[in-house]
C-alpha positions as CSV (number, residue, x, y, z in Angstrom):
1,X,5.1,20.1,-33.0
2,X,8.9,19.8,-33.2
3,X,11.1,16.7,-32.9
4,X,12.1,18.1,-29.4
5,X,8.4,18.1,-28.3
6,X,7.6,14.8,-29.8
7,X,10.7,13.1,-28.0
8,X,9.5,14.3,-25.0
9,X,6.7,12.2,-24.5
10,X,9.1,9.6,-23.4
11,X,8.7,11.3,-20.0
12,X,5.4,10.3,-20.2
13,X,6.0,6.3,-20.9
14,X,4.3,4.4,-18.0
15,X,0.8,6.5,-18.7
16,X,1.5,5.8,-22.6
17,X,1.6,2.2,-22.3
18,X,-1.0,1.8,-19.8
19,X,-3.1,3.4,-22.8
20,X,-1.8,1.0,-25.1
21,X,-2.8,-1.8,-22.8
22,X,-6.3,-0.6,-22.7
23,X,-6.5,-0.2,-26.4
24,X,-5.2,-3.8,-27.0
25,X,-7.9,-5.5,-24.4
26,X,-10.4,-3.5,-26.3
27,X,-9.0,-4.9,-29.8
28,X,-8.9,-7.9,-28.6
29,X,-12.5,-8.1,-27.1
30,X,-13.6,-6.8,-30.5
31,X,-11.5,-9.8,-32.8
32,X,-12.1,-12.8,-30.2
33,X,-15.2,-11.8,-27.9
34,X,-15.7,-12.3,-24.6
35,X,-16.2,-16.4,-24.5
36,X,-12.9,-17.2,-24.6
37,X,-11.9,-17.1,-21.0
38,X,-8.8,-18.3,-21.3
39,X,-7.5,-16.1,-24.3
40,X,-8.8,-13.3,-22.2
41,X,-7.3,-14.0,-19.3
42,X,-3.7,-15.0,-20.6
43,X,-3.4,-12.4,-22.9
44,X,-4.5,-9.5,-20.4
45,X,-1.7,-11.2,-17.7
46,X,1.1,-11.5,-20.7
47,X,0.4,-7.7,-21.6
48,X,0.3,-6.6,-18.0
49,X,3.8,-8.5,-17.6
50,X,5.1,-6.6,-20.3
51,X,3.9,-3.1,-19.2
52,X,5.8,-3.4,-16.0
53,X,8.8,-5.1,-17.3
54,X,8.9,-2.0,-19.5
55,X,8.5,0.2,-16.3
56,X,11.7,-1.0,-15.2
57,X,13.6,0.4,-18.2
58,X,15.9,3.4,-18.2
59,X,14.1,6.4,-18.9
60,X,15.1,10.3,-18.9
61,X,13.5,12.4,-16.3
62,X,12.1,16.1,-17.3
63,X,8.6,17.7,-17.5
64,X,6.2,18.4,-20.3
65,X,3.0,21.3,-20.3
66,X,5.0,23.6,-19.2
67,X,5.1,22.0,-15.7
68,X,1.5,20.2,-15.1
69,X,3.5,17.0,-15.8
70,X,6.6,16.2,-13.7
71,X,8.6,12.8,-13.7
72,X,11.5,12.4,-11.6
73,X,13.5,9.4,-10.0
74,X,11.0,8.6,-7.2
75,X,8.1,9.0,-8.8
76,X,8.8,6.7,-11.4
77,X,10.1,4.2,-8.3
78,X,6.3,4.6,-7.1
79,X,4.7,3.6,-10.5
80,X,6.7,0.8,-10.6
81,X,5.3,-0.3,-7.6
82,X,1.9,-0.1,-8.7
83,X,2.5,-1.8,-11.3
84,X,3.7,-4.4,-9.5
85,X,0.9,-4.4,-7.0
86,X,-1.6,-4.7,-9.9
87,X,0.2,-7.1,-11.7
88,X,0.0,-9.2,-8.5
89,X,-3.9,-8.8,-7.8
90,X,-4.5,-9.4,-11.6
91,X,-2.8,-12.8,-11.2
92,X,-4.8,-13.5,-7.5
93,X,-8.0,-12.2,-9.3
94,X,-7.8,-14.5,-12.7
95,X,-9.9,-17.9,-10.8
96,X,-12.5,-15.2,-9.7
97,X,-13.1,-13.9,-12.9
98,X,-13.3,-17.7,-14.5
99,X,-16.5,-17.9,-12.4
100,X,-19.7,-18.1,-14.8
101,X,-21.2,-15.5,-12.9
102,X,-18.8,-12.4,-14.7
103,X,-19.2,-14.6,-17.9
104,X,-18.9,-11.8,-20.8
105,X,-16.9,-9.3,-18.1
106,X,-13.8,-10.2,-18.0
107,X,-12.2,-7.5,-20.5
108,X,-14.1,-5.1,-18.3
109,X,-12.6,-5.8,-15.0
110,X,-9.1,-4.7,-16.5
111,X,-9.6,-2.0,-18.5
112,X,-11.6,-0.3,-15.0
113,X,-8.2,-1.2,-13.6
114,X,-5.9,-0.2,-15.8
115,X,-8.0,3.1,-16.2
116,X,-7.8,3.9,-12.5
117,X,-4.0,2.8,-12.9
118,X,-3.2,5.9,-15.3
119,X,-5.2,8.2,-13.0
120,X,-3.2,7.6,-10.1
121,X,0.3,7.4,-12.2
122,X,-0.7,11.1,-13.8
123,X,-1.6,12.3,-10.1
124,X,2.3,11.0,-9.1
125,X,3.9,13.0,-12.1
126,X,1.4,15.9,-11.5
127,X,3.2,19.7,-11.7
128,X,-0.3,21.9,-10.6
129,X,-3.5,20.6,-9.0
130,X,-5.2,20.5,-12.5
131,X,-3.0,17.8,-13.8
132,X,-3.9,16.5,-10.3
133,X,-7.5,16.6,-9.9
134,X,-7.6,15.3,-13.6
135,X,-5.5,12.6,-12.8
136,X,-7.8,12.1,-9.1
137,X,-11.1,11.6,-11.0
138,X,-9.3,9.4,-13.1
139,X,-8.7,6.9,-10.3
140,X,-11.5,7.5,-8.7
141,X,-14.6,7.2,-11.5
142,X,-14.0,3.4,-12.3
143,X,-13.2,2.4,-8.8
144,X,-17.0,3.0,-8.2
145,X,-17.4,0.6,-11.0
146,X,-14.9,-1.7,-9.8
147,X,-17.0,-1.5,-6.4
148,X,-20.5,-2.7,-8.1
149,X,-18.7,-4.9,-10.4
150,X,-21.0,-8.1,-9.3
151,X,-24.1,-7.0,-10.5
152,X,-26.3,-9.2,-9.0
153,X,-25.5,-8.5,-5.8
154,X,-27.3,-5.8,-3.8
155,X,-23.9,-5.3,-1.8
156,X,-22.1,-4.5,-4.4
157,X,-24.3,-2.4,-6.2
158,X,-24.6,-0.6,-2.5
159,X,-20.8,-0.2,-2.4
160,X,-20.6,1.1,-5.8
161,X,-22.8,4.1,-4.8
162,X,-21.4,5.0,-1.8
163,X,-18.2,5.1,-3.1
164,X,-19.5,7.4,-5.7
165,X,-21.1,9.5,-3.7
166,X,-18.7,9.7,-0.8
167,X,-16.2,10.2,-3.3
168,X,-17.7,13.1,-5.3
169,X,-18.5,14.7,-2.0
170,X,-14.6,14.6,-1.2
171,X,-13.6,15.6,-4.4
172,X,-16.2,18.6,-4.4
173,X,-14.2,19.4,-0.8
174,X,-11.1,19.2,-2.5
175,X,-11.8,21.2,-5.5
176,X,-13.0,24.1,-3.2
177,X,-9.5,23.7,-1.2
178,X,-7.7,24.3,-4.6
179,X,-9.8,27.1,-5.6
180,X,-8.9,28.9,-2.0
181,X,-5.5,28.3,-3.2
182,X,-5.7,29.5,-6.9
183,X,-7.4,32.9,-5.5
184,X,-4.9,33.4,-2.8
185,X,-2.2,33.0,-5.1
186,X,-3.2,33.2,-8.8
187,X,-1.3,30.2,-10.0
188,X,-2.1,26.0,-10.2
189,X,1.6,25.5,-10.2
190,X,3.2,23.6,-7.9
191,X,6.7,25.4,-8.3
192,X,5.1,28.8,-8.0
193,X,2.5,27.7,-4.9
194,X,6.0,26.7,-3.4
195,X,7.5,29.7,-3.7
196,X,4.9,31.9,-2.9
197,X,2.4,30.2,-0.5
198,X,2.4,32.5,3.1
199,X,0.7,31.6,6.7
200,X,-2.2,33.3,5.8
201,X,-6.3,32.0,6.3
202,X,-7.0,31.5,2.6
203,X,-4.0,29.4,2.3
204,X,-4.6,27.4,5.4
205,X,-8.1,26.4,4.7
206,X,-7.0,25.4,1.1
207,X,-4.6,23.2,2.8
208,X,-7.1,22.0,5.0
209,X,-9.8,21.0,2.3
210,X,-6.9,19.8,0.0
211,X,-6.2,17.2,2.8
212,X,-9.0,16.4,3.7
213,X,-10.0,15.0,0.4
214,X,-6.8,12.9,0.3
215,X,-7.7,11.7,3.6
216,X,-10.9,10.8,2.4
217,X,-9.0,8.6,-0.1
218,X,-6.9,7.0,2.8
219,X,-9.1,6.5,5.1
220,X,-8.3,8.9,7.5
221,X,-9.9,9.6,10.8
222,X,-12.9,10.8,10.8
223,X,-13.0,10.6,6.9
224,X,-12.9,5.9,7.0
225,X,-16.5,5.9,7.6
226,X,-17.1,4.9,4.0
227,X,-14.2,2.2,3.8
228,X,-15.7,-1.0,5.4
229,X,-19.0,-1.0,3.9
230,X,-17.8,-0.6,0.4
231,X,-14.6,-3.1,1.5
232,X,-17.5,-5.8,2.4
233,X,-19.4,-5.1,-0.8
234,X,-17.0,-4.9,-3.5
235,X,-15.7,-8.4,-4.9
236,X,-13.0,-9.9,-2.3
237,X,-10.3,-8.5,-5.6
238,X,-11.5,-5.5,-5.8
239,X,-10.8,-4.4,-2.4
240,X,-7.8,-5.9,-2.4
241,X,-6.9,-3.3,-4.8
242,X,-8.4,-0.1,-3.2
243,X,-7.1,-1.4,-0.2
244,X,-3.8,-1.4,-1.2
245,X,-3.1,-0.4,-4.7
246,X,-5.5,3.0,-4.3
247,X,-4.3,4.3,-0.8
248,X,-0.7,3.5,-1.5
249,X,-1.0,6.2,-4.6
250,X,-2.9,8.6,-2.2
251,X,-0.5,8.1,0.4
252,X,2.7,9.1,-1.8
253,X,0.9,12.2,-3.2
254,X,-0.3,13.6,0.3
255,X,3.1,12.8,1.3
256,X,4.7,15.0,-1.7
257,X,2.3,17.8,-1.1
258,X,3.0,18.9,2.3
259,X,6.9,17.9,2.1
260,X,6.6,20.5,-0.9
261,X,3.4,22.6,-2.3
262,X,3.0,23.1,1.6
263,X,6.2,23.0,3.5
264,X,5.6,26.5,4.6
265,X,2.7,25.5,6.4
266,X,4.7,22.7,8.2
267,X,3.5,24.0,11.3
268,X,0.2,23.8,10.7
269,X,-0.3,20.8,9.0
270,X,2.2,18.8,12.0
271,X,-0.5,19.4,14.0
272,X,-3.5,17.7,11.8
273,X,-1.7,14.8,11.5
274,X,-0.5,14.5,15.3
275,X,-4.0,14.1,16.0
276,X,-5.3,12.6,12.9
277,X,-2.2,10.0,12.9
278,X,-3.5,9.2,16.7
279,X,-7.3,8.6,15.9
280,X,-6.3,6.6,13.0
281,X,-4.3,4.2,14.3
282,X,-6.2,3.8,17.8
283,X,-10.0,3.6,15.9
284,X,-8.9,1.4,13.2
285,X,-7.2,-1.1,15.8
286,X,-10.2,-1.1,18.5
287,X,-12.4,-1.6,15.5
288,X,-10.5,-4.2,13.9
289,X,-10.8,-6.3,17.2
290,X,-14.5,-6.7,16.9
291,X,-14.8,-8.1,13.1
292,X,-15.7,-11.8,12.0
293,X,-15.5,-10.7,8.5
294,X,-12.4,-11.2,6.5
295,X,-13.1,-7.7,4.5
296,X,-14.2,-5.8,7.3
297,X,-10.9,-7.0,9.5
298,X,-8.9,-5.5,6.7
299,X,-10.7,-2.7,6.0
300,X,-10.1,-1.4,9.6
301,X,-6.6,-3.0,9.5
302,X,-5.7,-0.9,6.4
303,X,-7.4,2.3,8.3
304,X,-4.5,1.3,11.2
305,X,-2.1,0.9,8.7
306,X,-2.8,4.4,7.4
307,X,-2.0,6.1,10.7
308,X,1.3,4.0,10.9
309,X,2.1,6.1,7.7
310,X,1.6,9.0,9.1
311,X,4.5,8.6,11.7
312,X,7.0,9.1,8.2
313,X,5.2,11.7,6.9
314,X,5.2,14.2,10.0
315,X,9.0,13.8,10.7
316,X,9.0,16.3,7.6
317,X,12.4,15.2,7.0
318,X,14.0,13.0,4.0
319,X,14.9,10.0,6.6
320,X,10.9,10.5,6.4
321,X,9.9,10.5,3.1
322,X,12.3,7.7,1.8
323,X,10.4,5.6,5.2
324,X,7.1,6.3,3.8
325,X,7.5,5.5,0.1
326,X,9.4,1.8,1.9
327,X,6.8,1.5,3.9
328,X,4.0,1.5,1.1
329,X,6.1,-0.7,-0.8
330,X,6.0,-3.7,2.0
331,X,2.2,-2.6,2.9
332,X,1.3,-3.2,-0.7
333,X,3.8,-7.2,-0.9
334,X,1.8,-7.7,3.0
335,X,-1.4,-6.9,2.4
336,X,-1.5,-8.6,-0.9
337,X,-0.4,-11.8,0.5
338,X,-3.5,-11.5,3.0
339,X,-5.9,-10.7,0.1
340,X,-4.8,-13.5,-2.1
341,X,-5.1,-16.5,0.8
342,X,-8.7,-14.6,1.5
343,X,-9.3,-14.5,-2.5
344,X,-8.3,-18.2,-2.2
345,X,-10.5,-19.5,0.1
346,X,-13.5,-17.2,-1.1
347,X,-13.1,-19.0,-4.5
348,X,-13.5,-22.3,-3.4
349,X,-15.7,-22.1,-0.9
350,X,-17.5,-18.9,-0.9
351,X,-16.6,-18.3,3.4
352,X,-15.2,-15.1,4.6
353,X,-16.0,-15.3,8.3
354,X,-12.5,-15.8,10.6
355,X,-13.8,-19.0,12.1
356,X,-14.0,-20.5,8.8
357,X,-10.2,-20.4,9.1
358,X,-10.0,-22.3,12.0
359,X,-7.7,-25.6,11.8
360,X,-6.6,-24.1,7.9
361,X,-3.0,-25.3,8.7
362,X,-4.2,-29.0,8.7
363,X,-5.6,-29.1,5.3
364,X,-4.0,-26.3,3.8
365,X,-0.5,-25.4,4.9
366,X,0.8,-23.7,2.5
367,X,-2.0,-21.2,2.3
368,X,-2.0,-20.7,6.2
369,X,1.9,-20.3,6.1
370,X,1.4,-17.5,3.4
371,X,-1.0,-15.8,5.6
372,X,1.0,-15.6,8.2
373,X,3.7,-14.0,6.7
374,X,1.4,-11.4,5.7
375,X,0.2,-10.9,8.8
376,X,3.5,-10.9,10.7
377,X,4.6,-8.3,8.6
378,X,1.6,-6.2,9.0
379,X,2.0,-6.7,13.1
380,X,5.7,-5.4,12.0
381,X,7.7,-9.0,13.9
382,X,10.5,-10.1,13.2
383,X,12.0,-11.1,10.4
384,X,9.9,-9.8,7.9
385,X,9.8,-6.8,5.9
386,X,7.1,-5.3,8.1
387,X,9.5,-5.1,10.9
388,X,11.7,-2.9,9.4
389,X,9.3,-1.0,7.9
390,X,7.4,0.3,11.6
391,X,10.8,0.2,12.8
392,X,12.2,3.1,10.6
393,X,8.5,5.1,10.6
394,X,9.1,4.8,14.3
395,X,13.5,6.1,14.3
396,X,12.0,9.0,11.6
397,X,9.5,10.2,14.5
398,X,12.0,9.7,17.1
399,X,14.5,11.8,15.4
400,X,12.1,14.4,14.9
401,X,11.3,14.7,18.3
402,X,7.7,13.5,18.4
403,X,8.7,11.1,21.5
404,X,5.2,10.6,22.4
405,X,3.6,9.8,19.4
406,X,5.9,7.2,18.9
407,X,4.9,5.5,22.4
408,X,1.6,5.9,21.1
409,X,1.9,4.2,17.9
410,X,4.2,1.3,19.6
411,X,0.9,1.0,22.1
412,X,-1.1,0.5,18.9
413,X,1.5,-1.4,17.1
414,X,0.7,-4.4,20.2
415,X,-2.5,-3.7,20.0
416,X,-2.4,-4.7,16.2
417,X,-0.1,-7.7,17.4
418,X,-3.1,-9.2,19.5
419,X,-5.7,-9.3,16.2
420,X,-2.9,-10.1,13.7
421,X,-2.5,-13.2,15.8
422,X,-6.1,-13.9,16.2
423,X,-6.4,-15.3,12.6
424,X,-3.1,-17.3,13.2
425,X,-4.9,-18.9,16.1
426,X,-7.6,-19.7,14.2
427,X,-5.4,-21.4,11.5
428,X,-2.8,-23.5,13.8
429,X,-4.8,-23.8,17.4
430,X,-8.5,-23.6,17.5
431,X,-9.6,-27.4,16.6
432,X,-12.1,-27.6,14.1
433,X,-14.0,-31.1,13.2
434,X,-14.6,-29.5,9.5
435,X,-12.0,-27.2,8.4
436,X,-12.0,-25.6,5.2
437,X,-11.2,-28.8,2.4
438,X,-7.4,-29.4,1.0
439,X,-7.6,-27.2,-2.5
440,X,-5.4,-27.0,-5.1
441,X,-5.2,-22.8,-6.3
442,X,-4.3,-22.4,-10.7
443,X,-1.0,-21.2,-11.9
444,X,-1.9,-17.9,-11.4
445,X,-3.0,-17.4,-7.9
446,X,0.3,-19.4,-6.8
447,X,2.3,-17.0,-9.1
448,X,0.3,-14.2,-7.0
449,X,0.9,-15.5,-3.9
450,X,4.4,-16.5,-4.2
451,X,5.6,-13.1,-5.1
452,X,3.9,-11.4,-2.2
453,X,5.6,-13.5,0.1
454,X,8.7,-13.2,-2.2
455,X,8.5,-9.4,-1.3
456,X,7.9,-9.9,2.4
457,X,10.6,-11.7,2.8
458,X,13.2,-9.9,0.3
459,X,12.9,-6.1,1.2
460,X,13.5,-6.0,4.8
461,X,16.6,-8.5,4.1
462,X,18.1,-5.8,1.3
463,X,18.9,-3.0,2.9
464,X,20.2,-1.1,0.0
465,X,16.5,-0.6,-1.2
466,X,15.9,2.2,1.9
467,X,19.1,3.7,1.4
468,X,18.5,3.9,-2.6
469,X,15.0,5.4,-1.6
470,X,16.7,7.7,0.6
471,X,19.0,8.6,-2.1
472,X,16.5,9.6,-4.6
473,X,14.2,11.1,-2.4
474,X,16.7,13.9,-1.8
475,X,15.8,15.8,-4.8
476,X,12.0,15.8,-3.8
477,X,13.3,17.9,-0.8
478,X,15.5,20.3,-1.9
């Protein structure tokens, strides 16, 4: 291999020191075991910390495999994300795994994460769908762990299956979608599939397989059946981060796959997601009114959410795209500041019903007040980042001329308003003679919580970050 071959690895540097990571929490569950909590714990936080810190760092953009890996500005914005994301639920997840009950798997619960981590960083960088599906199955194998992770629980155990089986299922679907693709056009490669993909049936019923495994991933309409069963059975963490940290990734690849592998289908594909975008956001709201379950709220919250998304992504445009990759961004700071109060509260007290949360604000008001930033910014109010996050989803649609499906959507968005502001009835009006007891949360969940609601509150105030997005995305599109 020559010097210039070995140098370009550096294109390659988020996935390489995610490895790294995972080879250090394995050395050091070899040298010190798994019975010192504490060492565990700090040292897999310190060494997360580092990773994304070195995300941050310059780093030349280029590709490598003769294509199947890509890096570019924007995609490494994405990963750095992530990493954020996860750095964040690995800090709200720490009291959790103190617990005796994961006594001896601690090291387990981040390498699982970390693993699905690299998956979804290869599937942003990916150049052909082998790289891709690699990259997919990846993610997707240890989430199913992640998902039975409490082992003596019959829910989790149940999530974990489903998930496995649901996902193999879309995966298979998927996999047949590429195939259509590779006979129709007799390359992987998303540079040649670009150039050569035509309106013909073959191609169109890859694309339609091809999404409807990522939608499966999402939780699209009619593809969310899965998503609040294996939300209520996973550990209160754990769907925190498929919630979030998983359809984010998903999101930006769809995204990047029809805005190029399948712009020439545009027509086709604008039509899916009119009505796909529609059912999302109107089932995942009704549904969302019904729940008592903290999990189950979110689950079909997070369905909502991913029809919101949707709204950027059918503009087709690059006022679109930059939207989108914004949007995820607060999605991921909101969602996470729900999550962690939830994770909180589960801790200590082991509720997760909504009228456990009733009177919070008396005994708790730091915790309720973090929640309902979250929540305003998922609703979209003002001031928070959420706000200006529907607000440009809704201009991109606008300016694409998809009038109605923005009323729609703003129908939805007050739909969303009236269940957001359920729980914040529960914590500030609804009396309660017992409300949940004044806690005190460990260094690391307030370090969690106070950065979500550091990023609710930061992005939609800097509006440089959607014009830099816009900036970079620019290149994706042309």
């Amino acid at each position: 291999m020559s010097i210039m071959n070995l140098n370009s690895f550096i294109y390659m540097r988020h996935e390489l020191v995610l490895v790294a990571v995972i080879l250090l929490f394995l050395l050091a569950e070899i040298v010190v075991g798994s019975k010192n909590k504490n060492f565990t714990v700090n040292f897999a936080a310190g060494l997360f910390l580092l990773a994304t810190a070195i995300g941050f760092l310059p780093i030349p953009y280029g590709e490598m495999f003769g294509g199947m890996y890509q890096t570019s500005e924007v995609n490494i914005l994405m990963k750095n994300v992530l990493n954020v994301g996860v750095l964040i639920v690995f800090l709200q997840s720490i009291a959790w795994l103190k617990k005796d009950e994961n006594e001896g798997r601690i090291t387990e619960f981040f390498l699982l994460i970390v693993s699905t981590l690299v998956g979804m960083d290869y599937m942003i960088s990916a150049g052909d769908f082998l790289m891709f599906y690699l990259g997919l199955e990846l993610a997707t194998i240890p989430m199913a762990a992640l998902a039975a992770y409490q082992v003596y629980s019959i829910k989790s155990a149940e999530a974990g299956i489903k998930l496995l089986l649901l996902a193999a299922l879309s995966s298979g679907i998927m996999l047949y979608g590429v195939s259509m693709l590779y006979g129709a056009n007799e390359s992987l490669y998303f540079a040649d599939l670009i150039q050569n993909l035509s309106n013909n049936p073959l191609n169109i019923l890859g694309l339609i397989f091809v999404f409807s495994g990522l939608a499966f991933k999402i939780s699209i309409v009619p593809f969310h059946f899965w998503t609040a069963d294996v939300y209520e059975g996973a550990p209160m963490n754990v769907t925190s981060y498929m919630s979030v940290i998983s359809k984010a990734s998903a999101a930006f690849v769809l995204m990047t796959l029809l805005f190029t592998v399948f712009k020439q289908l545009s027509q086709e594909w604008t039509y899916a997601l009119y009505i796909t975008s529609v059912l999302t956001m109107t089932m995942g709201n009704l549904f969302a009114l019904r729940q008592k379950n903290i999990k189950r709220y979110l689950a079909f919250s997070s369905i909502a959410q991913a029809g919101f998304i949707f709204l950027g992504i059918i503009a087709g445009s690059q006022m679109g795209m930059s939207t989108v990759i914004y949007f995820l961004a607060i999605y991921i700071f909101s969602n996470l500041a729900v999550f962690g109060v939830a994770g909180a509260i589960f801790n200590q007290t082991g509720k997760e019903s909504i009228d456990d949360y009733n009177g919070l604000y008396k005994t708790n008001p730091a915790l309720a007040l973090t929640m309902t930033f979250g929540l305003f910014s998922l609703a979209g109010i003002p001031p928070v980042a959420g706000f200006f996050g529907k607000f440009f989803l809704f201009t991109a649609a606008m300016e694409s001329g998809f009038l109605w499906l923005t009323v729609i959507a703003v129908v939805n968005t007050i739909i969303s308003l009236y269940y957001y502001l359920l729980i914040i009835k529960a914590m500030y009006i609804i009396p309660n003679d017992q409300p949940i007891e004044k806690f005190s949360s460990d260094f690391y969940m307030k370090a969690g919580l106070i950065l979500a609601t550091v990023g609710i509150l930061s992005i939609g105030f800097f509006g440089g970050i959607h014009n830099y997005i816009f900036d970079i995305s620019f290149g994706i599109l042309n």
